[in-house]
C-alpha positions in Angstrom: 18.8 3.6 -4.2 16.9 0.4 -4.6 14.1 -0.5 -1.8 16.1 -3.1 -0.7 18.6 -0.5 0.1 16.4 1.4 1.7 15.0 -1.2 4.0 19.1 -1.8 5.0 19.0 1.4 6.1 16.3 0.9 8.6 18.0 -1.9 9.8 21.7 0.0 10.5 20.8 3.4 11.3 18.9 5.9 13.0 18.2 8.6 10.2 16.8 7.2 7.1 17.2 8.9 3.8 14.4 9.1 1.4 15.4 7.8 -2.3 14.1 10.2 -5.1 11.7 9.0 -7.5 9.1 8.4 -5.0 7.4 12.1 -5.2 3.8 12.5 -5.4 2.7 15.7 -5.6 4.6 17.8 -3.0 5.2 14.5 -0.7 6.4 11.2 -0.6 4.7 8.4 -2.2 2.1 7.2 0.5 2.9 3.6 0.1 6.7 3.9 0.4 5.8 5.8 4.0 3.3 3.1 4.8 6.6 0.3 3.6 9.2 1.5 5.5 6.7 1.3 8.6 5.9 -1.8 8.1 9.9 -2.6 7.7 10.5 -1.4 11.4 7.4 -3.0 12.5 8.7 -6.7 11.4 12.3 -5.7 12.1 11.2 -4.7 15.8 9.0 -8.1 16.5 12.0 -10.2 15.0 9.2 -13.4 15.6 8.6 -15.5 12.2 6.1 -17.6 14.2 4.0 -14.5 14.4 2.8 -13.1 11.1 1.1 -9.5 10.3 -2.4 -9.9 10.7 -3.4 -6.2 10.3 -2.5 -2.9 10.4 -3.5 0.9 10.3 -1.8 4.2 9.3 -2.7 8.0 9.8 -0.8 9.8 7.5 -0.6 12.8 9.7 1.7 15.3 7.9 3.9 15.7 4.1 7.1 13.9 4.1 9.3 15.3 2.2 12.3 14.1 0.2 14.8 14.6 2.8 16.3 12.5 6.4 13.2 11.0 8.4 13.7 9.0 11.9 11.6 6.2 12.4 10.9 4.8 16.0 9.1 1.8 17.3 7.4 0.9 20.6 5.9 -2.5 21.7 2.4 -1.5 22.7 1.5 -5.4 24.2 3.5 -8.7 23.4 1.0 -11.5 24.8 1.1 -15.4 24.0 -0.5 -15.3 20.5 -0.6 -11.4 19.3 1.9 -8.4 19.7 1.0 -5.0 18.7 3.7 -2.5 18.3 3.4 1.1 17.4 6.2 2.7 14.8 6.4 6.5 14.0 7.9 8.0 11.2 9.5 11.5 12.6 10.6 14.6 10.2 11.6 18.5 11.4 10.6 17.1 15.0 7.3 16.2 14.0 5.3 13.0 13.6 4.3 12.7 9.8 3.2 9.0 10.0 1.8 6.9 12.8 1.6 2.8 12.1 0.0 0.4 14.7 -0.1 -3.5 13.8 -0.7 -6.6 15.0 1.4 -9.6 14.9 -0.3 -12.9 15.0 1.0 -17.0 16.3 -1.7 -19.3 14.3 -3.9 -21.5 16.7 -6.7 -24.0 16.7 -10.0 -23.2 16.4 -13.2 -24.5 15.5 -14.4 -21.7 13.7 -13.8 -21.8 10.1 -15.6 -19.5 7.5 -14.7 -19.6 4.0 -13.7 -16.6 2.0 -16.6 -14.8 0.9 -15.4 -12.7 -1.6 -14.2 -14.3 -5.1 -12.0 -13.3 -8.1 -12.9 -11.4 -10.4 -12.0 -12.0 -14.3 -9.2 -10.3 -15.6 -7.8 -10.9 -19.0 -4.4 -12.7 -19.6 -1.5 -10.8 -18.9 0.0 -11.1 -21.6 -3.2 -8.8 -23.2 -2.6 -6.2 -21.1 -2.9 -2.4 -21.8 0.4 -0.9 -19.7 -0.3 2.6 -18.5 1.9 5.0 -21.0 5.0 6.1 -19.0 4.2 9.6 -20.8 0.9 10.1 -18.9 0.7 12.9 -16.7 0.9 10.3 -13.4 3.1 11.5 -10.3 6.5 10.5 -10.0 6.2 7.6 -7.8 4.1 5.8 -10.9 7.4 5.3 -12.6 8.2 2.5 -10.5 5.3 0.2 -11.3 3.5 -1.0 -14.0 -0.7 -0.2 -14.3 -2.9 -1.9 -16.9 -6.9 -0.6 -16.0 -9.2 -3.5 -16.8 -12.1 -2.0 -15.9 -13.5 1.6 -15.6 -11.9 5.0 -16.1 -8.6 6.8 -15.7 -8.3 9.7 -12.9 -9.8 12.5 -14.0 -12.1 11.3 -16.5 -15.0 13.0 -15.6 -16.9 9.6 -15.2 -19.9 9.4 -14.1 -19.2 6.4 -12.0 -16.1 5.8 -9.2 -14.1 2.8 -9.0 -12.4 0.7 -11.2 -10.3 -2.9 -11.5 -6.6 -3.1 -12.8 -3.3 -5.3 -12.6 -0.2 -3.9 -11.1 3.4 -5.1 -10.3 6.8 -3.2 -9.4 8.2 -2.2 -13.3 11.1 -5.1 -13.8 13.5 -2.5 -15.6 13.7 -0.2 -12.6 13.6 -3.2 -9.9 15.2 -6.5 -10.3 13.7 -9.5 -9.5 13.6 -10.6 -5.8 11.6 -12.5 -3.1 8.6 -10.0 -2.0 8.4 -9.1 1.6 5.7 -7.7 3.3 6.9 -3.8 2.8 7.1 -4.4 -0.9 3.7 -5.5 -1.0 2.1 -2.4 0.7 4.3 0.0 -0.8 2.7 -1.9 -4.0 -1.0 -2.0 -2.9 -0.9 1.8 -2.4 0.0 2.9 -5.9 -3.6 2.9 -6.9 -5.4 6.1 -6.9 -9.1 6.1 -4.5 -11.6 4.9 -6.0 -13.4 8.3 -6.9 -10.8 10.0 -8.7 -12.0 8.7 -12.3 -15.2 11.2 -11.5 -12.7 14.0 -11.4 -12.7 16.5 -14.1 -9.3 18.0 -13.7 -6.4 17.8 -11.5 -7.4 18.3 -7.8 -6.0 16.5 -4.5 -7.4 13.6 -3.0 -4.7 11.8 -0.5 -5.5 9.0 1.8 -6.1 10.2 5.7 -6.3 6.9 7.5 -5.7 3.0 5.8 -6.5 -0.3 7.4 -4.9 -3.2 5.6 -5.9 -6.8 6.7 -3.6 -9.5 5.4 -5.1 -13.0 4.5 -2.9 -15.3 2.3 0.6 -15.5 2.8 3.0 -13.6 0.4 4.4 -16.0 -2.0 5.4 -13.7 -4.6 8.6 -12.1 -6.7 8.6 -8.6 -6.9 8.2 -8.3 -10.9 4.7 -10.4 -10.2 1.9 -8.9 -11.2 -1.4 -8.3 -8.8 -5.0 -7.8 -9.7 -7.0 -4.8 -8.0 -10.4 -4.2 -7.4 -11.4 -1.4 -5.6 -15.3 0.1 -4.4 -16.5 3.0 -2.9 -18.7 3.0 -0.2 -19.5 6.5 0.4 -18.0 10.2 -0.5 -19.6 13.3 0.6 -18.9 16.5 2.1 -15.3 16.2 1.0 -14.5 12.7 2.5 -14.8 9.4 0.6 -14.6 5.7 2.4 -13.9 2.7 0.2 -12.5 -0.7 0.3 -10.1 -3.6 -2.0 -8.8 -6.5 -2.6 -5.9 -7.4 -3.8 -5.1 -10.9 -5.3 -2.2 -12.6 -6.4 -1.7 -13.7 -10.1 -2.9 -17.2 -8.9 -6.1 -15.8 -7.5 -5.1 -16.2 -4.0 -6.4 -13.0 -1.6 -3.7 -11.1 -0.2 -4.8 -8.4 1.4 -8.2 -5.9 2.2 -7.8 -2.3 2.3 -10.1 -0.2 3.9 -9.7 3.6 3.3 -10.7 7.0 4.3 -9.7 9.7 2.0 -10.2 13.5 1.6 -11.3 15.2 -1.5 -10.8 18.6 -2.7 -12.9 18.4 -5.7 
């Protein structure tokens, strides 16, 4: 089953079922959770004049590779924002919550350029792929990783965080506009930003991320991304850390901000 398929699905039907291929470690791929939210989110508002401005999930529970039902509320729809609530449901239990905010663009004199740069990356045709044979979870199979900067997980580095280019792998999805689902079900593919410092396999999953979305998507799905993600803190068994994710024309798409728990 394709993603577009699955995002079909959320359109016609109550029950959703989860393609395989998407496993990471005993659940489902975080980022396909986080797309199929979004989906209902955009699918609910129905508005293009209002665009997704931010959003937050709590991965709550393990979703497993079976039916899920995902419902949506409308929390407040006022002139230029609505902010909608979606839940993703599985053996009668939330698993996922999703709130966003949906945006109409007005006038204003405030105007504060972007702060934050691009950072070099090296052509993409001079990219190192990430061997399919690597000991990644399941869900890596759908993309393509090249590191361009610091170390694999579990390295045993001294230092956390690292830059890299990603994109959906073309021989396992075709070519297609991107939508907004792809893209976060893309952004999340990337493993925190403290898992190089790991010496051997241990989990780390994300607990809560905020993504805030800056330049509109104007992307294919087979385009590549570049990624760029710090650490802030991690202690105690918690780590909080940020990115930024650019298009391959340097525009930024999105911020992540992250809380994630470490059993290492």
């Amino acid at each position: 089953m394709s993603l577009e398929q699955l995002f079909q699905q959320i359109e016609r039907q109550q029950w959703i079922d989860i393609p395989q291929g998407w496993l990471q470690g005993r659940t489902i791929f975080g980022g396909l959770v986080a797309g199929m939210l979004i989906y209902k989110a955009t699918t609910t508002i129905n508005d293009s004049e209002k665009k997704l401005l931010s959003c937050s999930v709590t991965f709550v529970g393990p979703v497993d590779e079976a039916q899920v039902n995902l419902t949506a509320e409308i929390l407040r729809e006022g002139k230029s924002v609505t902010t909608i609530e979606v839940r993703l449901w599985q053996n009668d239990a939330v698993q996922s919550i999703l709130i966003a905010s949906f945006g109409s663009q007005r006038e204003s004199k405030i105007n504060v350029p972007l702060g934050v740069q691009p950072i070099e990356f090296p052509p993409i045709d001079q990219l190192n792929i990430v061997p399919k044979y690597l000991p990644f979870p399941e869900c890596v199979k759908n993309f393509q990783l090249a590191w361009t900067d610091g170390h694999y997980p579990m390295s045993g580095s001294k230092e956390p965080d690292f830059k890299g280019c990603c994109r959906f792998d073309p021989e396992v999805h075709a070519n297609r506009e991107m939508n907004l689902a792809d893209l976060v079900t893309l952004m999340d593919v990337w493993p925190p930003g403290v898992l190089p410092m790991f010496r051997k396999p241990a989990p780390a999953s994300s607990l809560t991320w905020h993504l805030t979305f800056i330049h509109p998507l104007q992307s294919q799905l087979n385009d590549w991304f570049k990624y760029h993600v710090i650490t802030d803190f991690a202690e105690h068994g918690y780590s909080a850390e940020h990115a930024y994710l650019w298009d391959a024309q340097n525009r930024l798409i999105a911020i992540a901000r992250q809380t994630v728990t470490v059993f290492a």
